[in-house]
C-alpha positions as CSV (number, residue, x, y, z in Angstrom):
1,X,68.1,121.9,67.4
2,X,69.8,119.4,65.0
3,X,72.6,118.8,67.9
4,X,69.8,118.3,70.3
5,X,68.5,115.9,67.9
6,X,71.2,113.9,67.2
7,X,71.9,113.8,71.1
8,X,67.9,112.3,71.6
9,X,68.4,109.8,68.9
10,X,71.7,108.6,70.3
11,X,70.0,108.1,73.9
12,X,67.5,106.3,72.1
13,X,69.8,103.3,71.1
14,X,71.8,102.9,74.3
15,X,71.4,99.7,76.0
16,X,73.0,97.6,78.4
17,X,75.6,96.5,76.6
18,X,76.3,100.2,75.2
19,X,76.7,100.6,78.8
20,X,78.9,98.0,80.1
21,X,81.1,98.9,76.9
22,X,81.3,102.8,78.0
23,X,82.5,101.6,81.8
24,X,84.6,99.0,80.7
25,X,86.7,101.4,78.3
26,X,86.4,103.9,81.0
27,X,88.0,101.9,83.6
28,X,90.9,100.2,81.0
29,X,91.7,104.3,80.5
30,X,91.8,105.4,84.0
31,X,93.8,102.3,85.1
32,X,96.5,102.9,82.6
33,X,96.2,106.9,83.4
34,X,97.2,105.6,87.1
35,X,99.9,103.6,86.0
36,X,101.7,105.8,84.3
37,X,101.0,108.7,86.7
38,X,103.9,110.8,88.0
39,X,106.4,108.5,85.6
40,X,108.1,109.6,82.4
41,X,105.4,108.1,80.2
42,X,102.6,110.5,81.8
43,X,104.8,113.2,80.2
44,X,105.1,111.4,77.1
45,X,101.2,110.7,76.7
46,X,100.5,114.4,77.5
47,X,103.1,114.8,74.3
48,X,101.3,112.2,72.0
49,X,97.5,114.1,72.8
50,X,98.7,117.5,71.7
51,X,100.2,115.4,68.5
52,X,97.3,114.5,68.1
53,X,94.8,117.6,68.0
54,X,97.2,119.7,65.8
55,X,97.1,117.7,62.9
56,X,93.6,118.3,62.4
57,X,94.1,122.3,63.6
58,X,97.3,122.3,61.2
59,X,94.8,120.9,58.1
60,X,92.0,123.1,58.9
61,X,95.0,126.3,58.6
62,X,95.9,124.4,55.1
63,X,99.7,124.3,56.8
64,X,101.0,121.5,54.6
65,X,104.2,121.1,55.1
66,X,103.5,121.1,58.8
67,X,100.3,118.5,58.4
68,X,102.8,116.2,56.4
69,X,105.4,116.1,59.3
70,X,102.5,115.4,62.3
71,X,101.1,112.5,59.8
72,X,104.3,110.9,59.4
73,X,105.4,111.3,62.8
74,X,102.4,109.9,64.1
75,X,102.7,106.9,61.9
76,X,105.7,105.7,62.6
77,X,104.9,106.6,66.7
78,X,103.3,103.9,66.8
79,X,106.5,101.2,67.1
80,X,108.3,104.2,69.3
81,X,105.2,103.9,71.8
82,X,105.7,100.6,71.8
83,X,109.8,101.0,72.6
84,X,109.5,104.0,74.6
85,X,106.6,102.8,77.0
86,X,107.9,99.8,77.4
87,X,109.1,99.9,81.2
88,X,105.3,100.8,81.5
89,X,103.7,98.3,79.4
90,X,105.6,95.5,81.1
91,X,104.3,97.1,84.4
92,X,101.1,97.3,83.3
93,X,100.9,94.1,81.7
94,X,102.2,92.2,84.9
95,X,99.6,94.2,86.8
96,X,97.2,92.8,85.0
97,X,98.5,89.3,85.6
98,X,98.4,89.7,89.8
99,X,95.3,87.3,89.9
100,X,93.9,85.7,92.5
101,X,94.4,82.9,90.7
102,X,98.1,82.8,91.0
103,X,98.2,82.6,94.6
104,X,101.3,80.0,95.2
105,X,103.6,82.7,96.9
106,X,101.2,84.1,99.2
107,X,100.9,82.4,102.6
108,X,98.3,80.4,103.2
109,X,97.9,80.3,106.6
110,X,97.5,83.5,109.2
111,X,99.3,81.9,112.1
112,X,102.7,81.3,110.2
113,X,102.3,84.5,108.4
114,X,102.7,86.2,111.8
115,X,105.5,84.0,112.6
116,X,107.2,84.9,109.5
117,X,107.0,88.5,110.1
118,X,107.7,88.3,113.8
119,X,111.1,87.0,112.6
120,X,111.8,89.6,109.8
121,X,111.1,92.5,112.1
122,X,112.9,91.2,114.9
123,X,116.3,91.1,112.4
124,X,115.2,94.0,110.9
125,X,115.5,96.2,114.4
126,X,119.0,94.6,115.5
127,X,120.2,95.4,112.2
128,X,118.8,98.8,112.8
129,X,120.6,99.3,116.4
130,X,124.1,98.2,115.0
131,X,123.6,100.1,111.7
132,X,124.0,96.9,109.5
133,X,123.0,97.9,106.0
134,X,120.2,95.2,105.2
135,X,118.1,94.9,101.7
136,X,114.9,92.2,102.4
137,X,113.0,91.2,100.0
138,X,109.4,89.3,100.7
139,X,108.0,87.8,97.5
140,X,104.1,88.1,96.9
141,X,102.3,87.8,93.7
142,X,105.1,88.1,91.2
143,X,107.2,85.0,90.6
144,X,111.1,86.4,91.4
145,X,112.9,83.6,89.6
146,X,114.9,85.8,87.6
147,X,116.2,87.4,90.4
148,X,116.8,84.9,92.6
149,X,119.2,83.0,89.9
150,X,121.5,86.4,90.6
151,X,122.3,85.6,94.1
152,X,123.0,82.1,95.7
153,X,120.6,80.1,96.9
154,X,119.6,78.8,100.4
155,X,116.3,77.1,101.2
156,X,116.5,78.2,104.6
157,X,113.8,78.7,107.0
158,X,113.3,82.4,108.1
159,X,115.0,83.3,111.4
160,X,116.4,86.8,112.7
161,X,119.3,85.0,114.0
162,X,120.2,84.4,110.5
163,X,118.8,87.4,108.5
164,X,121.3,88.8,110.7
165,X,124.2,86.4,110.0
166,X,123.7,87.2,106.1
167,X,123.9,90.8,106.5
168,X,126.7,90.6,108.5
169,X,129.9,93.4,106.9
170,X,132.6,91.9,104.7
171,X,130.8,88.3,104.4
172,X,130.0,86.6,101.1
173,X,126.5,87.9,101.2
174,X,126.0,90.8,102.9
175,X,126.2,93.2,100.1
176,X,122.9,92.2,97.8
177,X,119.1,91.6,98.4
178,X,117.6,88.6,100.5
179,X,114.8,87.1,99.1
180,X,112.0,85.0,101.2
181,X,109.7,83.3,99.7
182,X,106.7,82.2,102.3
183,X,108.8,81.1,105.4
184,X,112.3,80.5,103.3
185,X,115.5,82.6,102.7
186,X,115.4,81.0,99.2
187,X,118.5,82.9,98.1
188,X,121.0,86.1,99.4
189,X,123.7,88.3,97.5
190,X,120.8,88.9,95.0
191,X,120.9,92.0,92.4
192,X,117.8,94.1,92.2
193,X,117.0,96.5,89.2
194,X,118.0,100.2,89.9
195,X,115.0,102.9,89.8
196,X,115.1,105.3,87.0
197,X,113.2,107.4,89.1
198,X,115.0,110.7,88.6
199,X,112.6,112.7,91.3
200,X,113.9,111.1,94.5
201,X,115.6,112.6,97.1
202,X,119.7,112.5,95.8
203,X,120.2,111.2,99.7
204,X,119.2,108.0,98.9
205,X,122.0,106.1,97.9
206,X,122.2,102.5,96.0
207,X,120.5,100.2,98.2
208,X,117.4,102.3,98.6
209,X,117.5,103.2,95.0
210,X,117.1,99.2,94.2
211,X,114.8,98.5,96.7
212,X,112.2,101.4,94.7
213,X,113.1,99.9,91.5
214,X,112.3,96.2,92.8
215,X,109.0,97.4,93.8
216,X,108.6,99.2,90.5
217,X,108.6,95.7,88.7
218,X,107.1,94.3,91.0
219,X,104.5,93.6,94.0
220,X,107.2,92.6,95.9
221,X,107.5,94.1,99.9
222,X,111.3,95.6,100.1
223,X,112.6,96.8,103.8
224,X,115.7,98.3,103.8
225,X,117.9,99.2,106.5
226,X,120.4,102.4,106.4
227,X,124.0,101.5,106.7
228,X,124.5,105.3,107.8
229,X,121.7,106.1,110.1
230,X,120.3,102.5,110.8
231,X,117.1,103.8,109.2
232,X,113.9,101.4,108.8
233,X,112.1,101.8,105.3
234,X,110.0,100.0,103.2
235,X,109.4,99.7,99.4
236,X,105.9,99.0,97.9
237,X,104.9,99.2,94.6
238,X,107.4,102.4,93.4
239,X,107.0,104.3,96.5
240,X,109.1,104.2,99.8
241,X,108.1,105.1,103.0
242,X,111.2,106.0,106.2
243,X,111.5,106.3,109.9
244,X,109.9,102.7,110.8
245,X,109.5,101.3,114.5
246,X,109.6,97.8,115.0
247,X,106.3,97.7,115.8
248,X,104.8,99.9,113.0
249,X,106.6,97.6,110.4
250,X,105.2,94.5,112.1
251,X,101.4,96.4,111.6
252,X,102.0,97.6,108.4
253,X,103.5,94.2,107.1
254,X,100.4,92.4,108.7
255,X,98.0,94.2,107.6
256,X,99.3,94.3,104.3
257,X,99.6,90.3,104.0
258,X,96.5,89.8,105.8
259,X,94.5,91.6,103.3
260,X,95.9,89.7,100.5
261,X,95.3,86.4,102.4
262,X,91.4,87.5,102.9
263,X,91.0,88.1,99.0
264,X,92.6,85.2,97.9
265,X,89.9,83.5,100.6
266,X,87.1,85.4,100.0
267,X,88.1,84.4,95.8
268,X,87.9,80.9,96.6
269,X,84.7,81.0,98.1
270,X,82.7,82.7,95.2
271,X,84.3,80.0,93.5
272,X,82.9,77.1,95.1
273,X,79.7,78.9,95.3
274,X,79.6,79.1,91.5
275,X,81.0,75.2,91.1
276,X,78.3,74.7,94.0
277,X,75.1,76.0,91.4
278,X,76.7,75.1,88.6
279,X,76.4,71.3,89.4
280,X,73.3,71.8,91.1
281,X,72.0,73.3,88.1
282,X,73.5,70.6,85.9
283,X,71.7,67.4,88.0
């Protein structure tokens, strides 16, 4: 009865805001769960939670020796969270940071976009044909500065004729990333972080292995071509995907860019709507 009590009373004071705070918290938890799903950290957290519920248990049994080493542990966890997640954290925090409002890499207009791609897959199949190993890198969101000042730069516009030039064997470039940035080449010969993804399949070798980590730290869109087989994949957001056609790459890509093109739209038009009442409000 007392239980049931306590339950009634705490009904009693829930508002909206208690509410809004409960689904708020609820969504910060489950978005963190899902980044750090099916990585080392999940494993980790899974570690930190059964930390957590022995001290208590170990108290309870009056093990104090045991109670002592959980406290301390626990204490100083803290900073080795903070070290030990910290591939994570960085993931998460530049997660949270792919806003609408930081739209400047993502094309602005549909026409070009198709153009663009066009291009890119048309490359992307004669390099598949000869068996050119090819890494392409098509910046979104994220800002790719930092890996951009690895290679050297170009300022080209995008054309297959010369996606396939750079790719070309034993030529200054051929053997790094190529980064485009709406319809430029802005730089080739680039060096992309290296997954620590120790579940893969041990067939894929270097180039695919930096192509998943790119898309790790990043929402960047990675194709690689096989030097071995000529096969077509593609690398998005920590997860890679084989055996592309020409045309399922183009769809795929499309789509993919499309979307973000809609949101960023659809974004700008709440936001006149609001600047629209606003000032009508205002007068």
């Amino acid at each position: 009865m007392e239980l049931l009590q306590m339950v009634v009373n705490s009904v009693r004071y829930i508002n909206v805001s208690s509410v809004m705070d409960i689904l708020v918290v609820s969504y910060i938890l489950y978005k963190g769960y899902m980044l750090m799903k099916e990585t080392r950290a999940e494993q980790l957290l899974k570690g930190i939670i059964l930390l957590i519920f022995l001290i208590p248990i170990s108290s309870f049994f009056n093990l104090t020796m045991l109670n002592w080493i959980l406290t301390k542990t626990l204490t100083i966890g803290v900073l080795s969270i903070v070290i030990i997640f910290q591939p994570e954290i960085r993931s998460g925090l530049e997660h949270l940071g792919r806003t609408t409002f930081i739209d400047k890499h993502i094309m602005q207009d549909e026409k070009a976009m198709k153009k663009l791609i066009y291009e890119i897959v048309n490359a992307v199949e004669n390099l598949s044909k000869s068996k050119t190993g090819a890494l392409i890198v098509i910046e979104q969101v994220t800002g790719l500065e930092d890996i951009i000042k690895t290679g050297t730069k170009l300022d080209a516009v995008v054309s297959s004729a010369l996606l396939e030039n750079i790719f070309v064997v034993n030529t200054p470039l051929h053997d790094g990333a190529t980064i485009i940035r709406n319809d430029r080449i802005v730089s080739a010969g680039c060096f992309l972080p290296l997954t620590h993804n120790n579940s893969l399949n041990r067939k894929l070798g270097t180039r695919h292995r930096a192509a998943i980590g790119m898309s790790e730290n990043s929402d960047a869109l990675v194709i690689i071509v096989s030097e071995e087989t000529g096969t077509i994949s593609l690398a998005v957001h920590g997860r890679i995907t084989r055996e592309y056609t020409k045309e399922r790459l183009k769809n795929l890509l499309i789509r993919i860019m499309k979307n973000r093109l809609e949101k960023r739209n659809g974004f700008r038009e709440k936001v006149n709507k609001w600047k629209q009442k606003f000032q009508k409000t205002k007068s």
